[in-house]
ZATI-808398 format. One record per residue: residue number from 1; residue in one letter; x, y, z of N, C-alpha, C in turn. Coordinates in steps of 0.05 Angstrom, whole numbers. Layout:
% ZATI-808398
{node NUM; "A"; {X; Y; Z}; {X; Y; Z}; {X; Y; Z}}
...
***
This chain:
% ZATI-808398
{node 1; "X"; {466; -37; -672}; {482; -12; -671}; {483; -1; -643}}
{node 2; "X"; {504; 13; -637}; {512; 13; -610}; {493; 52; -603}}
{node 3; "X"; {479; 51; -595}; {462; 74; -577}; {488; 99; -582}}
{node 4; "X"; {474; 135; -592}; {487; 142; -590}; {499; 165; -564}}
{node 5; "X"; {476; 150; -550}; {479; 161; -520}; {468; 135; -503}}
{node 6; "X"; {478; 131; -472}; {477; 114; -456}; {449; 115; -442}}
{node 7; "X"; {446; 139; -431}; {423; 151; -424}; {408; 174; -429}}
{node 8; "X"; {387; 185; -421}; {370; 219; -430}; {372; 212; -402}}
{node 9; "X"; {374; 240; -400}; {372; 251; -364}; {349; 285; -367}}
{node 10; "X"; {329; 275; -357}; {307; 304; -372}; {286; 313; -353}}
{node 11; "X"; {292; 341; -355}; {283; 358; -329}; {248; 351; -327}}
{node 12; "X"; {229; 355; -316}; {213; 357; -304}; {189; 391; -316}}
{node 13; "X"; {186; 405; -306}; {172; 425; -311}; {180; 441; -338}}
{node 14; "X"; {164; 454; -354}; {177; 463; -369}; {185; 450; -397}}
{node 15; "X"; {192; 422; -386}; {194; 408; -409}; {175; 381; -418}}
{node 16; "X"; {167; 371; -386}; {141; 343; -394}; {122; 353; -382}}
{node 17; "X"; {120; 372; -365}; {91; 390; -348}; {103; 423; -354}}
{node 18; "X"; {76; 430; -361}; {69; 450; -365}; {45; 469; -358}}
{node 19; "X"; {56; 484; -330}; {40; 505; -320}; {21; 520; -328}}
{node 20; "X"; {-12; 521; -317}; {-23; 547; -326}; {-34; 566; -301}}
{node 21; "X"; {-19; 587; -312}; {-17; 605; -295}; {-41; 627; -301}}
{node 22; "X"; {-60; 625; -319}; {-84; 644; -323}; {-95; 647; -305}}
{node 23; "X"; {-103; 628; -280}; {-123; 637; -259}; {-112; 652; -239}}
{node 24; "X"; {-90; 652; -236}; {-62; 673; -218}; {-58; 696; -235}}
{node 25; "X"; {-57; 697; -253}; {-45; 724; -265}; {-75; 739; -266}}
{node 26; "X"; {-96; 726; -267}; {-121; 745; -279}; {-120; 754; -240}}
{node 27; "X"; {-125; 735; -219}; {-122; 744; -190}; {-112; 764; -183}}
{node 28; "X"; {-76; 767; -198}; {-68; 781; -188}; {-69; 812; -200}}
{node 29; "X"; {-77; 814; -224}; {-86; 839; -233}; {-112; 846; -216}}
{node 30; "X"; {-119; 834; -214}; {-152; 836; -196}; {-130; 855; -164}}
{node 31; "X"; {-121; 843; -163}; {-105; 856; -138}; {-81; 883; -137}}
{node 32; "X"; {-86; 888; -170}; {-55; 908; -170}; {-31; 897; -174}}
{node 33; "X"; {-30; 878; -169}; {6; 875; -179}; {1; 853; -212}}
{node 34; "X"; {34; 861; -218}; {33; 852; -244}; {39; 826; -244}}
{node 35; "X"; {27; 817; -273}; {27; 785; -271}; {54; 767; -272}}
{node 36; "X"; {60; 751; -259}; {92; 735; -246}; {93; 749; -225}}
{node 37; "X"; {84; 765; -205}; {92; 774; -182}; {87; 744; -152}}
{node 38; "X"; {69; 725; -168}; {65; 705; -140}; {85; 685; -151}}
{node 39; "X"; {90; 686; -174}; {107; 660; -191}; {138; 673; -178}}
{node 40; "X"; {143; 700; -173}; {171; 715; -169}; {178; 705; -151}}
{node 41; "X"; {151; 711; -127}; {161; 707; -106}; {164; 677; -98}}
{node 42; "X"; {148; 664; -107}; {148; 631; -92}; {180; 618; -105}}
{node 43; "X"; {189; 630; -120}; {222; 622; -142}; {241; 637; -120}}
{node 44; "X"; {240; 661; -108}; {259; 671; -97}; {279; 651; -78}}
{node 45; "X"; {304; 651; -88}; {320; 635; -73}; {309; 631; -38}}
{node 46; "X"; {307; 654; -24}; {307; 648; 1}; {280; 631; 3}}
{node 47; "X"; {271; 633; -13}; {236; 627; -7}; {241; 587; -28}}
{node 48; "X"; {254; 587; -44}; {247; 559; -63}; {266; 548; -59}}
{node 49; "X"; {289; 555; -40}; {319; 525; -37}; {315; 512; -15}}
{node 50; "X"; {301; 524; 0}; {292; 503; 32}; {276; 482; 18}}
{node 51; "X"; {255; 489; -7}; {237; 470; -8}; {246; 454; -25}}
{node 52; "X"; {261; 458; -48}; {275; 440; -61}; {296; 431; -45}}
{node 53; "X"; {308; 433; -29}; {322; 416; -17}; {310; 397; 7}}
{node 54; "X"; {289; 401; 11}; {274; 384; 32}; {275; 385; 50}}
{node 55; "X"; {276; 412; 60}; {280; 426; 89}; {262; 427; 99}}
{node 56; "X"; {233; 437; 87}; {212; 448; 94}; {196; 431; 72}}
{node 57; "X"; {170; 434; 94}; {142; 418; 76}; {133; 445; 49}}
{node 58; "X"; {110; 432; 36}; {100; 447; 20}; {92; 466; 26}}
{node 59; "X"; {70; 455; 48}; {53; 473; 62}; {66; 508; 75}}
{node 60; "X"; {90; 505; 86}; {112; 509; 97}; {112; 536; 81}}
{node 61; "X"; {124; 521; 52}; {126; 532; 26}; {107; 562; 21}}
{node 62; "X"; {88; 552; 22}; {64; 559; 11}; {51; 579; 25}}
{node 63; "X"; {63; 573; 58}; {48; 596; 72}; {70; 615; 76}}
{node 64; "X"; {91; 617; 64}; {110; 635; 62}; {114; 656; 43}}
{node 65; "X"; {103; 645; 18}; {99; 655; -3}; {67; 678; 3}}
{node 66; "X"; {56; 664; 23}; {37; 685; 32}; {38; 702; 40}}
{node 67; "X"; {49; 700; 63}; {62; 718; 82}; {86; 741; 66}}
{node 68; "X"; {94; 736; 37}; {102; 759; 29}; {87; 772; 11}}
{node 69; "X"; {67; 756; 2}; {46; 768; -18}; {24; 788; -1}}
{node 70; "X"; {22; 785; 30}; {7; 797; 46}; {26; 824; 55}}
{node 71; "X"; {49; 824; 47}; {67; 844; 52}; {64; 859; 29}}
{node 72; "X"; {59; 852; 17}; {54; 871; -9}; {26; 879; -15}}
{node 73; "X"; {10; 868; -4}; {-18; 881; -8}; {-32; 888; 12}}
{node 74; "X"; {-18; 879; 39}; {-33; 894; 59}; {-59; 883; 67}}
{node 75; "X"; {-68; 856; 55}; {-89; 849; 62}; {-86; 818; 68}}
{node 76; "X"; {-88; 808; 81}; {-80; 773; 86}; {-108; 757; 72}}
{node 77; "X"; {-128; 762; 74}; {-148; 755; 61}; {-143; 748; 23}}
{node 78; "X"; {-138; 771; 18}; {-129; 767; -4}; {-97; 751; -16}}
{node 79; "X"; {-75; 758; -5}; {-62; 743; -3}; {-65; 714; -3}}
{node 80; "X"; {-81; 709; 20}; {-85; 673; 22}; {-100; 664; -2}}
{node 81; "X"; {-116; 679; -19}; {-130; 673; -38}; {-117; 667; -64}}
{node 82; "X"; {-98; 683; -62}; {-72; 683; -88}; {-46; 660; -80}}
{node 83; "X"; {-49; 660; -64}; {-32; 629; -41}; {-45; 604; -60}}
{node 84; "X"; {-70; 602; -47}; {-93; 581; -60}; {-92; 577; -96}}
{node 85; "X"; {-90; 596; -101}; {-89; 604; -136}; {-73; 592; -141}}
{node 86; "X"; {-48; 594; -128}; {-22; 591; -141}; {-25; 557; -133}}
{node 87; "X"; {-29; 545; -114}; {-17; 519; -100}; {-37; 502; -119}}
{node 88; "X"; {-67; 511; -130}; {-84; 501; -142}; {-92; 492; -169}}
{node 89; "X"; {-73; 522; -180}; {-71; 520; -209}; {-60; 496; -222}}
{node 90; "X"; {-87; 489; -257}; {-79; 459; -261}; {-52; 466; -292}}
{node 91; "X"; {-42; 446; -294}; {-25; 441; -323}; {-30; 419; -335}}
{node 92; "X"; {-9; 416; -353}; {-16; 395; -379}; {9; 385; -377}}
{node 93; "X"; {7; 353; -387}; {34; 344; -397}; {32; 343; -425}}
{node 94; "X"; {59; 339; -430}; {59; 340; -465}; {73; 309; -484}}
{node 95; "X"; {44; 293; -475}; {48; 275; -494}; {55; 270; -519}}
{node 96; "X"; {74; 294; -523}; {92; 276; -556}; {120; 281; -534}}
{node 97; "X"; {127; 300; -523}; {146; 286; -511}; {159; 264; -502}}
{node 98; "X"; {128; 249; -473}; {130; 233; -467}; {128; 207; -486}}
{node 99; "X"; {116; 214; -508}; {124; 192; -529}; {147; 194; -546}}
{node 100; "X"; {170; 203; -542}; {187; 206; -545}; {206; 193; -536}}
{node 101; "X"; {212; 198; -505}; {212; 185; -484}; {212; 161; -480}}
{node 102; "X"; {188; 156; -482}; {191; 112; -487}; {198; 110; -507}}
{node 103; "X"; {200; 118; -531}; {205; 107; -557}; {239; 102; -550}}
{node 104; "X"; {250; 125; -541}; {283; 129; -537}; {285; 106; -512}}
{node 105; "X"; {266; 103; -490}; {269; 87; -466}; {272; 50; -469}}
{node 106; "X"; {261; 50; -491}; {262; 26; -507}; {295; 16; -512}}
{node 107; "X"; {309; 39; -508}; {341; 28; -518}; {364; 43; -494}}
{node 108; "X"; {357; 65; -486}; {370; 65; -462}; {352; 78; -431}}
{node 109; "X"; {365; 76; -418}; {345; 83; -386}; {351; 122; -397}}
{node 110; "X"; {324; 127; -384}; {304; 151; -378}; {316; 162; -353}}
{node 111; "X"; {314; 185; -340}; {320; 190; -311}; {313; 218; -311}}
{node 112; "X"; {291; 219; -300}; {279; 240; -292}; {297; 253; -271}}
{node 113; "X"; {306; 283; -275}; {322; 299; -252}; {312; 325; -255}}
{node 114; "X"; {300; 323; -232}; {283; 360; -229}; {291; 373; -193}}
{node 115; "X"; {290; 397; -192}; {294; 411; -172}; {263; 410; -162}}
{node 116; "X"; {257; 392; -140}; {223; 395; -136}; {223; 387; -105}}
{node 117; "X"; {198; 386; -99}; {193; 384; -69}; {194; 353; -62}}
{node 118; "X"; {179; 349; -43}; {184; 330; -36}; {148; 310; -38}}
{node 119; "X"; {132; 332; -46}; {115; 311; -55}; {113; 306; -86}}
{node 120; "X"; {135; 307; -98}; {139; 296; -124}; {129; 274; -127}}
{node 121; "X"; {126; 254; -112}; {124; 223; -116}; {96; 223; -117}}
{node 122; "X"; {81; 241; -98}; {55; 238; -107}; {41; 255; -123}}
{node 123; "X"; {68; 272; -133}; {54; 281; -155}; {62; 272; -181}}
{node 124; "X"; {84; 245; -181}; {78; 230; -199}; {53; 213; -204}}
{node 125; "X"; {45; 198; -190}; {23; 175; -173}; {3; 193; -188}}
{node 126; "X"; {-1; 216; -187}; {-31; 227; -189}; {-35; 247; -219}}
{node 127; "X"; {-13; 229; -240}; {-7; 234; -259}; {7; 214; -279}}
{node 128; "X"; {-2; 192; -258}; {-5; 169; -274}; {26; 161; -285}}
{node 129; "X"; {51; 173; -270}; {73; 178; -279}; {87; 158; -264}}
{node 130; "X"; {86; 142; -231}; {103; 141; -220}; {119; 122; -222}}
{node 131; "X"; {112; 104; -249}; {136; 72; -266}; {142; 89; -288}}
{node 132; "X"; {139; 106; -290}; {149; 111; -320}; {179; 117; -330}}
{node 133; "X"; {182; 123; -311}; {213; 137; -318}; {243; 111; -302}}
{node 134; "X"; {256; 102; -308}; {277; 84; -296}; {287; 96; -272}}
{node 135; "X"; {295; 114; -273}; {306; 138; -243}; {290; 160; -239}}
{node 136; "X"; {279; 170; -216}; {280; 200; -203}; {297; 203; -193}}
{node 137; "X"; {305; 232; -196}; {326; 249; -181}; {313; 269; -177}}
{node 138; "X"; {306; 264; -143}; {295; 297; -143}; {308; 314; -121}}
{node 139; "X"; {304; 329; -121}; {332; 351; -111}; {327; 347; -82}}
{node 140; "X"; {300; 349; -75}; {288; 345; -58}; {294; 320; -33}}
{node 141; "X"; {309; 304; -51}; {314; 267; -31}; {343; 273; -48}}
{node 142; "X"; {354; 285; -56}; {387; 278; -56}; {397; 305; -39}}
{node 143; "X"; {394; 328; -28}; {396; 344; -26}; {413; 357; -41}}
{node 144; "X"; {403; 365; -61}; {426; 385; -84}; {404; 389; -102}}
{node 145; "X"; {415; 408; -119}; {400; 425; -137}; {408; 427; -168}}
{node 146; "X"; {393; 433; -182}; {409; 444; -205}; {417; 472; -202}}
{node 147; "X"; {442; 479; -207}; {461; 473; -228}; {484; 468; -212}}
{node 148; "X"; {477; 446; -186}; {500; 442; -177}; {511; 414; -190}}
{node 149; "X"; {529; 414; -181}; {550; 386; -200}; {538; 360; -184}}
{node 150; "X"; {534; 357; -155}; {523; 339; -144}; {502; 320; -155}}
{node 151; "X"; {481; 337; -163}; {455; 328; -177}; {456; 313; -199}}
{node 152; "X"; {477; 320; -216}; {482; 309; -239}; {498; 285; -239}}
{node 153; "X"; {518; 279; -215}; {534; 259; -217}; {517; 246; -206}}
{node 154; "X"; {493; 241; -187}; {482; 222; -180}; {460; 219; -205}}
{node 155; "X"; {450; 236; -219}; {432; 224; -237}; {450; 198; -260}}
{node 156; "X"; {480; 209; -263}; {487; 189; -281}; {490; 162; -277}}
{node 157; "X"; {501; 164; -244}; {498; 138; -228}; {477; 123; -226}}
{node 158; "X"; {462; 140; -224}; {435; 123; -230}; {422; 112; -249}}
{node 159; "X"; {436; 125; -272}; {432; 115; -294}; {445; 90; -303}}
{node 160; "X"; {468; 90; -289}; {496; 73; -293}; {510; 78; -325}}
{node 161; "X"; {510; 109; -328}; {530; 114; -347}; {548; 134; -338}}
{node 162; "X"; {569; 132; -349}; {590; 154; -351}; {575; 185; -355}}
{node 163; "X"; {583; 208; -351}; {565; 234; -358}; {573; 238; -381}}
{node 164; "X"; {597; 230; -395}; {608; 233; -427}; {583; 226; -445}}
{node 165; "X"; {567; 203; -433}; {548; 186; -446}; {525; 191; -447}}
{node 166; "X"; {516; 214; -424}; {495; 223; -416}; {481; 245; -434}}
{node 167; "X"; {456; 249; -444}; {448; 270; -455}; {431; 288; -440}}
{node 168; "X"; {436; 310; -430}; {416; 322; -410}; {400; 342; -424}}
{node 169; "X"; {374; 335; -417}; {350; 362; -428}; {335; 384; -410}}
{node 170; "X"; {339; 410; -412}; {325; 420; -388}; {318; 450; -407}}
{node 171; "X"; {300; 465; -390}; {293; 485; -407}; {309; 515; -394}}
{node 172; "X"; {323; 510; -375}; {342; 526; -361}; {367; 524; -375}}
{node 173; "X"; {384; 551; -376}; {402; 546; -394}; {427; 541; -380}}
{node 174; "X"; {427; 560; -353}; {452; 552; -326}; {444; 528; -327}}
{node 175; "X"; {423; 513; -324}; {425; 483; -317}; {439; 472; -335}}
{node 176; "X"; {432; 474; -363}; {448; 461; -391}; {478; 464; -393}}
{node 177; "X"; {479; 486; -380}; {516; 491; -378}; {523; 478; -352}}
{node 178; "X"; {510; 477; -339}; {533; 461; -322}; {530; 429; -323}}
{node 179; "X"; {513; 425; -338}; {519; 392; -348}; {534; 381; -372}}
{node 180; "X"; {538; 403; -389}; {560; 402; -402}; {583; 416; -395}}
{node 181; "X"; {585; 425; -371}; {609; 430; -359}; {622; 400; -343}}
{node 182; "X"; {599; 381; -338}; {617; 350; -329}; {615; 342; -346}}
{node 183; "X"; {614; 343; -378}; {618; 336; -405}; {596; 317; -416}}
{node 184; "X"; {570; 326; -400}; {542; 321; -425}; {541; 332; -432}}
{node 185; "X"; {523; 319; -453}; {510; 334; -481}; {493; 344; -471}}
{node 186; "X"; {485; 368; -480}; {466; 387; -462}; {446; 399; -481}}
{node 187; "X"; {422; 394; -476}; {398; 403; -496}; {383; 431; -481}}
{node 188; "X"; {383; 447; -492}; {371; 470; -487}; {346; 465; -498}}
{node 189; "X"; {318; 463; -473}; {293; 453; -488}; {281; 487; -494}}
{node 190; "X"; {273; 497; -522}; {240; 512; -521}; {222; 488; -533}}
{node 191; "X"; {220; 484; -554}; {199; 469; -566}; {211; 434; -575}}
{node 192; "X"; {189; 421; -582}; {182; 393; -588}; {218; 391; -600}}
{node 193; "X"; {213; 405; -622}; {225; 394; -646}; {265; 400; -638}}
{node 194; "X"; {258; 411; -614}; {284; 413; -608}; {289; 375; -592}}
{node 195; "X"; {286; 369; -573}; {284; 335; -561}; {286; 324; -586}}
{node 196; "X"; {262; 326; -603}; {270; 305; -630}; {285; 305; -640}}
{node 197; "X"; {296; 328; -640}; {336; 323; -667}; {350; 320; -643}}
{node 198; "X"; {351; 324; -618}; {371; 311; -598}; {369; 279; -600}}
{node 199; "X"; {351; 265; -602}; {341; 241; -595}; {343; 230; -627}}
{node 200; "X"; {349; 238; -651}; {349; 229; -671}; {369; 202; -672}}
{node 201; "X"; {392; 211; -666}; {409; 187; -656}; {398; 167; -650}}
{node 202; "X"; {388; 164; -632}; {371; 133; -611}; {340; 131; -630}}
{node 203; "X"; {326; 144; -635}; {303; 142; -655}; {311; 125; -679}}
{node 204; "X"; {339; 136; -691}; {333; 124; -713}; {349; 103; -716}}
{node 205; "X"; {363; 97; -700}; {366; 66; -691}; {342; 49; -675}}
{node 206; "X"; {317; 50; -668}; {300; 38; -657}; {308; 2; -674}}
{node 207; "X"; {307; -3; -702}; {301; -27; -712}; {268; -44; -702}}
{node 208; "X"; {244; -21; -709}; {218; -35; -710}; {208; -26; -675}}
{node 209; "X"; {223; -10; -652}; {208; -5; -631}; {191; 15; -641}}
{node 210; "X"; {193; 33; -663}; {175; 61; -653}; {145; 56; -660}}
{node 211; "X"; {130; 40; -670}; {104; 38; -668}; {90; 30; -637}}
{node 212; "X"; {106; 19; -624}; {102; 12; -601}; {105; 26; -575}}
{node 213; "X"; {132; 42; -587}; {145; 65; -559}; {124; 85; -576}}
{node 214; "X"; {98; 90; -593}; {89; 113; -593}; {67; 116; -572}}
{node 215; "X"; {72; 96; -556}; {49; 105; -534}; {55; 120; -512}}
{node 216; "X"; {51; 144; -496}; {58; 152; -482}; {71; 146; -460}}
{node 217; "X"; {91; 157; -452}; {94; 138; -413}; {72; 137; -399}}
{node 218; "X"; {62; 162; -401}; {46; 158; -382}; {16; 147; -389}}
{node 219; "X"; {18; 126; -413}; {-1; 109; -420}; {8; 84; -412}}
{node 220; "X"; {35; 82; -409}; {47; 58; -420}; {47; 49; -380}}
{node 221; "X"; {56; 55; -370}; {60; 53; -342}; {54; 58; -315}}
{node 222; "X"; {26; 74; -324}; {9; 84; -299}; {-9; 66; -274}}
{node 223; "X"; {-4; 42; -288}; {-16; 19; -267}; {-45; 26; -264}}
{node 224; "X"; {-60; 38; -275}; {-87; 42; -258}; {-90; 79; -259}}
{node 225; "X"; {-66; 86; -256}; {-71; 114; -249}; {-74; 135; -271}}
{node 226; "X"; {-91; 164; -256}; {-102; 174; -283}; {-76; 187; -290}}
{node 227; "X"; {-81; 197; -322}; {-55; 198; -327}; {-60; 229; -352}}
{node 228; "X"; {-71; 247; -330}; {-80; 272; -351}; {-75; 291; -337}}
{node 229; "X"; {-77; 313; -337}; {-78; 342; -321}; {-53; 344; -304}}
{node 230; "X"; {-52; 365; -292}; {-31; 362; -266}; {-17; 398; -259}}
{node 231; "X"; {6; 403; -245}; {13; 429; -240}; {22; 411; -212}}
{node 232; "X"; {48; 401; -209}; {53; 393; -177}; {32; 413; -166}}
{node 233; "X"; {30; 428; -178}; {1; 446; -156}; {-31; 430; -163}}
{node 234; "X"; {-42; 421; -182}; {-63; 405; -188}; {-67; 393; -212}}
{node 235; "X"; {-81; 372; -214}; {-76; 349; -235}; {-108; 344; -239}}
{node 236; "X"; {-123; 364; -251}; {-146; 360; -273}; {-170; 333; -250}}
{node 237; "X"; {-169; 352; -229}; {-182; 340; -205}; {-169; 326; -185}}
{node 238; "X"; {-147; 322; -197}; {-127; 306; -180}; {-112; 323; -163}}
{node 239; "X"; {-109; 331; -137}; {-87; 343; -117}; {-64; 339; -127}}
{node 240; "X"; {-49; 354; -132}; {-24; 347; -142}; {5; 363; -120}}
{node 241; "X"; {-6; 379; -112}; {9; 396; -95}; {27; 419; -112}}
{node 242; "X"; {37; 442; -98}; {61; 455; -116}; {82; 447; -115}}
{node 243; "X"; {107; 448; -138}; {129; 433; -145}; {143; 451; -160}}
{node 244; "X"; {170; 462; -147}; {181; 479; -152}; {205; 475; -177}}
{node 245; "X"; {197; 447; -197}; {209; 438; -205}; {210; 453; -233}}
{node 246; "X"; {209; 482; -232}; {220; 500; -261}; {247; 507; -256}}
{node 247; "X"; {257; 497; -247}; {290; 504; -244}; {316; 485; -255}}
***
């Protein structure tokens, strides 16, 4: 039976990593401001398109996001401490996704496309991620972004399908519309069970892969590498760096 999509094209943060932000938010009440005030600022366009576009290093990043958090509290000491919080803080991936993922990868190519920095790669590597996926697209090495049109025509290319054919998943909803504005199918991610009725199509055509695609990617393809924890800001001991890839 013929696939009822060519490729999944599927965002990054948000939807296969997931941030915890408890040791920043408890910081920053410790400090007076309310909690998302270091998450606001490090997202603010002027402050997160240099880094997703790969203008500027992390570091770069990171001490900028300082330097306005020290504007607001008047104390640099503390600031750099909530800097640290933020660049440090660990997350989780969500292995039924990622078993999802191979199960569906089993019949057409995967292609990871996120708005992220430029140490994405090793913050695949240190997440046990960096064969797993057929394509990266990261905003970061194409220079474009979501929800520009650019990003998306090169993820399809990379895919080597048409975008008609393409199913795109992201937890951003501007991003979802403008990939079905070049005429993918566009999945608006909150939860699990939303991916699974997108992916029902290709699932239930497997013919005998899904006992096999139930292993995670990042079981299935890590070469050696650990394949647990993470936050492009840290990976459950692992450095992972920050990765502005919620967009």
């Amino acid at each position: 039976m013929e696939p009822s999509y060519d490729a999944v094209l599927c965002d990054f943060d948000g939807v296969i990593r997931h941030h915890d932000t408890g040791a920043v938010n408890d910081l920053e009440r410790a400090c007076g401001l309310a909690e998302g005030t270091t998450l606001g600022i490090a997202l603010a366009p002027g402050l997160l398109d240099p880094v997703s576009r790969g203008k500027i290093t992390v570091d770069e990043w990171t001490a900028s996001i300082v330097t306005e958090l020290e504007r607001l509290l008047g104390d640099g000491e503390r600031a750099a401490a909530l800097g640290r919080a933020f660049t440090e803080a660990g997350a989780h991936l969500d292995e039924e996704i990622l078993g999802l993922l191979r199960r569906v990868q089993a019949r057409v190519p995967v292609v990871l496309v996120t708005n992220a920095t430029v140490q994405l790669e090793e913050d695949l590597r240190a997440l046990g991620l960096a064969y797993a996926f057929d394509e990266v697209v990261s905003s970061a090495r194409v220079g474009a972004v979501k929800p520009e049109r650019r990003i998306y025509e090169i993820a399809a290319e990379r895919a080597g399908a048409a975008a008609a054919r393409c199913l795109f998943v992201d937890d951003r909803r501007e991003n979802v519309e403008a990939a079905r504005a070049l005429g993918m199918t566009g999945v608006l991610y909150r939860e699990v069970a939303d991916l699974r009725e997108a992916l029902a199509p290709l699932l239930d055509g497997e013919h005998g892969h899904a006992m096999d695609g139930e292993r995670s990617l990042a079981a299935d393809g890590n070469h050696g590498l650990a394949a647990d924890g993470d936050h492009g800001l840290a990976a459950e001991g692992h450095r992972a760096g920050p990765s502005p890839s919620t967009t």
